[in-house]
FILUM-769626 format. One line per 3 residues: number of its first residue (from 1); their letters; for each residue x, y negated, z of C-alpha. Coordinates in steps of 0.05 Angstrom, whole numbers. Layout:
N
NUM> a> X/Y/Z ~ ...
END
This chain:
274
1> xxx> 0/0/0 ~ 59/-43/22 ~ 92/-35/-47
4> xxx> 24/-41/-89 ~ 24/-113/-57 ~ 84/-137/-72
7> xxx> 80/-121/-146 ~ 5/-160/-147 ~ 41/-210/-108
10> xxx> 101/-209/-161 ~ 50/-214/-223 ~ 11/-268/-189
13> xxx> 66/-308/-176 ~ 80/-300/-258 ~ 17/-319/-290
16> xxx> 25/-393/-315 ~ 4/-457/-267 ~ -62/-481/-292
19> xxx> -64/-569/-314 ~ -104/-602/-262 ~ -150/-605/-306
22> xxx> -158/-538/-311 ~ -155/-512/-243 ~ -217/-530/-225
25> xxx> -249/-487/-268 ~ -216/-426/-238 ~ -283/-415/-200
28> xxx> -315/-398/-266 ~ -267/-336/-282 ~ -301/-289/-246
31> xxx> -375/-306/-269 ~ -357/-312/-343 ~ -316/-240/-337
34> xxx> -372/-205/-310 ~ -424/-242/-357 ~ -389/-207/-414
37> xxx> -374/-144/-392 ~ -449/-138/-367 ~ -470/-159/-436
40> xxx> -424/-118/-472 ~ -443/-57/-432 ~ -522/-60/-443
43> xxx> -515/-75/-516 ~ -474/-13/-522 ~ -526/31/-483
46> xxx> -477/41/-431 ~ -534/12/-382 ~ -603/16/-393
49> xxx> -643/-52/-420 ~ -701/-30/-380 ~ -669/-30/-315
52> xxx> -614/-83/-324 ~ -627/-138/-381 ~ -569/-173/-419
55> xxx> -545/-240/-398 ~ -582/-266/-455 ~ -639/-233/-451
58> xxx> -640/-270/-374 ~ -623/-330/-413 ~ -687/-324/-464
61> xxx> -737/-317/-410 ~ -711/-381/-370 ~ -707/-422/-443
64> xxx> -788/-385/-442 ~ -800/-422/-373 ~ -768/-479/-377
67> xxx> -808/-503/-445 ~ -878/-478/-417 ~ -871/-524/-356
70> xxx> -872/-461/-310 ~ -788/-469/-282 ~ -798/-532/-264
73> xxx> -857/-515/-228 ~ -839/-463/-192 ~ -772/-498/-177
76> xxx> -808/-558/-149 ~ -855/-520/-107 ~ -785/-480/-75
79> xxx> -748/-549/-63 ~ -800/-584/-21 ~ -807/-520/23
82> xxx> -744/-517/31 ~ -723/-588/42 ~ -782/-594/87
85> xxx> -770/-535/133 ~ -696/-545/138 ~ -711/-620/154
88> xxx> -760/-608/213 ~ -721/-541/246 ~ -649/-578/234
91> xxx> -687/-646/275 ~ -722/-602/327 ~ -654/-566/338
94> xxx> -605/-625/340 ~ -658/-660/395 ~ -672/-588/436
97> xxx> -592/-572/431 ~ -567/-638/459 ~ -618/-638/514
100> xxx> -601/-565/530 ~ -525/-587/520 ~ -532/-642/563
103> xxx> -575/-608/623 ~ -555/-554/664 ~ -627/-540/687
106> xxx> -661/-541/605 ~ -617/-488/589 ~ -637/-448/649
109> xxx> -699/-452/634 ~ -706/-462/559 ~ -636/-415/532
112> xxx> -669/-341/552 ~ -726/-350/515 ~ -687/-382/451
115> xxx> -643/-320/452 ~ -707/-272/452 ~ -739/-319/397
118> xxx> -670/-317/356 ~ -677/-238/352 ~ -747/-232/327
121> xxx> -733/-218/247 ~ -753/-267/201 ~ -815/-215/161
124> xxx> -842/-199/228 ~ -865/-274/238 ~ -905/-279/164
127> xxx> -971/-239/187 ~ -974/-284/261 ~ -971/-341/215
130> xxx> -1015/-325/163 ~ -1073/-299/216 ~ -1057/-373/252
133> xxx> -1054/-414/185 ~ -1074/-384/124 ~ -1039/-383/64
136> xxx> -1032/-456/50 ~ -957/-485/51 ~ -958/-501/127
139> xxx> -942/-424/161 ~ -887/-423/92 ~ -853/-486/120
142> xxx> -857/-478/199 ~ -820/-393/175 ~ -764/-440/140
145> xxx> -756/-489/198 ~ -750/-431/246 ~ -700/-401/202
148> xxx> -663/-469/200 ~ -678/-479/275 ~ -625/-434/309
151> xxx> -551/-446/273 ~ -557/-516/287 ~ -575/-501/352
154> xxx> -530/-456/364 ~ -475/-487/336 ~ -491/-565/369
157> xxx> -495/-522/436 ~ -424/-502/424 ~ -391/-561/402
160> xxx> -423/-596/464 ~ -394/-545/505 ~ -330/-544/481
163> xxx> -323/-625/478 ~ -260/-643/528 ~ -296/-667/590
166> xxx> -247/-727/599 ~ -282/-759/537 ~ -341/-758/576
169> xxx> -311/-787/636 ~ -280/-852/604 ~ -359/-853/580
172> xxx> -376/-850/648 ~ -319/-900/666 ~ -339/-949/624
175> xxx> -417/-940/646 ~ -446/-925/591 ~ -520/-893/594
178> xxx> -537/-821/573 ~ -558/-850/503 ~ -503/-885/481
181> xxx> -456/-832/509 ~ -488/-784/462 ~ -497/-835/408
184> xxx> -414/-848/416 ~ -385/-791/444 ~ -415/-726/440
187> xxx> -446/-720/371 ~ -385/-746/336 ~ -342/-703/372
190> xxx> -390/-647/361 ~ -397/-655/280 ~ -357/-600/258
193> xxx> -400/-552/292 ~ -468/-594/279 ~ -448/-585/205
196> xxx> -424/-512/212 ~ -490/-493/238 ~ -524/-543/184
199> xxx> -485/-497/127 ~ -514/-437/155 ~ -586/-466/163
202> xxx> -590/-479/96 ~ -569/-423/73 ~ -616/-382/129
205> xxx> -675/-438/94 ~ -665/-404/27 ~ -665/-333/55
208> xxx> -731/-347/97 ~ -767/-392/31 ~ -759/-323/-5
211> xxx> -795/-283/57 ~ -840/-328/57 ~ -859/-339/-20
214> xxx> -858/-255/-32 ~ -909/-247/21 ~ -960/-307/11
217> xxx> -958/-348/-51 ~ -977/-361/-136 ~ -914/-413/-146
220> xxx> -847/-415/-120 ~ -779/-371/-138 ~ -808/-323/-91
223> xxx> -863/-314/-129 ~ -826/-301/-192 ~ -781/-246/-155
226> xxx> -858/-220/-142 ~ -886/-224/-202 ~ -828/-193/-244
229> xxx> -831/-146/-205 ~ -903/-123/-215 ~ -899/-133/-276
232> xxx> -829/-89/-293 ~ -797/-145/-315 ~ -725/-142/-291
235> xxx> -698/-204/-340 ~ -760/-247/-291 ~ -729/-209/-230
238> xxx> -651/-227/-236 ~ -671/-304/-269 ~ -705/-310/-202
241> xxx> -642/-294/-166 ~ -602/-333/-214 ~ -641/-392/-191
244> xxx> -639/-388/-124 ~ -557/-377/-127 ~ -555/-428/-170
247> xxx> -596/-486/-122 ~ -571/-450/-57 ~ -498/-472/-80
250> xxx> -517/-540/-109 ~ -548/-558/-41 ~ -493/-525/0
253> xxx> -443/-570/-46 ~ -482/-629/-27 ~ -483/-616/44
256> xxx> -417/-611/51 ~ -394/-672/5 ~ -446/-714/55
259> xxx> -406/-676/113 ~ -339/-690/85 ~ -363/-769/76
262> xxx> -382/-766/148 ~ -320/-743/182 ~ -283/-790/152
265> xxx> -333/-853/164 ~ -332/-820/237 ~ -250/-829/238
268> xxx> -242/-891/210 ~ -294/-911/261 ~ -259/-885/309
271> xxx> -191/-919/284 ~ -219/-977/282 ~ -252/-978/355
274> x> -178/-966/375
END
């Protein structure tokens, strides 16, 4: 094993340095490899059509979608769920975390039951919510928030634990009240791990939008995964899943472009405080 490394090592440290230009389009190797080879291999009848479409094939039925109006409504309908869920359980969380990161005697009282909560899986919560609310959009976006709910908490929790307590005393020092403390002390100290458990969140948001729209729902990328498969339509089935990968990374990107613009308004705040 030792010596198979050091040849990869060897040929990797032959293969020509990339422009910068270029390099940034290393990401798309992979992806554009296994596009090919997966429609190479169904055209030859190595793998069944039936079961696994071509790439273009995938590509057809979301050129079929997109000109009937259907993408962009299913699309839409998957965005505001999402968005809206994530928004209220990230809010609810950052509020209930600091309070519980801030009191000795929430978190007694309020951290067993969030730990219970946290290992109730996500499908066992659709049929409570549809006997409470129907099937409108309200029991799809209050499964999202509580998806998006606990890795912010979880994550603010730590950070606030794990803040160096002589911060808070030259806070105290200087009198300021619990507000501002938080305000200038403990959630900027506390942003890596607020935006950790933000990452996750939205990522858990997707996950729980998909539980949500398979169960209980006629529009959404949920719905599609539903329908194509009813139907026997694996091209429907893996354009779903293209879709979702494909938004699921484009929000992740912005999340953490906001969190990188953050950190550094947060030092230079910082700096200039000093």
């Amino acid at each position: 094993m030792n010596t198979l490394n050091l040849q990869l090592s060897r040929w990797a440290e032959r293969l020509p340095n990339l422009p910068p230009s270029l390099a940034t389009f290393r990401g798309w190797a992979v992806p554009l490899i296994l596009l090919v080879s997966l429609e190479a291999l169904v055209r030859f009848g190595v793998l069944p059509m039936h079961l696994m479409p071509a790439p273009t094939q995938v590509a057809q039925t979301l050129l079929n979608l997109a000109t009937s109006g259907e993408l962009l409504r299913h699309i839409s309908a998957s965005l505001l769920r999402v968005t809206a869920g994530f928004l209220i359980g990230a809010s609810l969380a950052i509020i209930i975390g600091t309070w519980v990161g801030l009191s000795q005697r929430a978190e007694a009282y309020l951290e067993p039951t969030f730990q219970a909560l946290r290992a109730i899986p996500s499908l066992a919560w659709v049929p409570l919510l549809l006997l409470w609310l129907g099937i409108d959009e309200t029991p799809k976006v209050i499964l999202i928030a509580l998806g998006a709910f606990f890795p912010v908490y979880l994550a603010l929790l730590a950070g606030i634990r794990n803040i160096d307590r002589k911060l808070v005393e030259v806070g105290q020092l200087y009198q300021l009240n619990r507000f501002t403390l938080v305000r200038r002390i403990l959630l900027p100290a506390a942003l890596p791990n607020l935006f950790t458990g933000l990452r996750s969140a939205l990522s858990l948001s997707w996950m729980f939008l998909v539980a949500a729209e398979l169960i209980a729902a006629t529009r959404g990328l949920g719905y599609l995964l539903s329908d194509g498969r009813e139907t026997s339509r694996p091209d429907l089935v893996i354009a779903a899943i293209l879709l979702l990968a494909i938004l699921g990374k484009l929000s992740d990107s912005l999340l953490k472009y906001w969190e990188a613009r953050t950190l550094n308004w947060r030092d230079s705040y910082q700096g200039g405080e000093e």
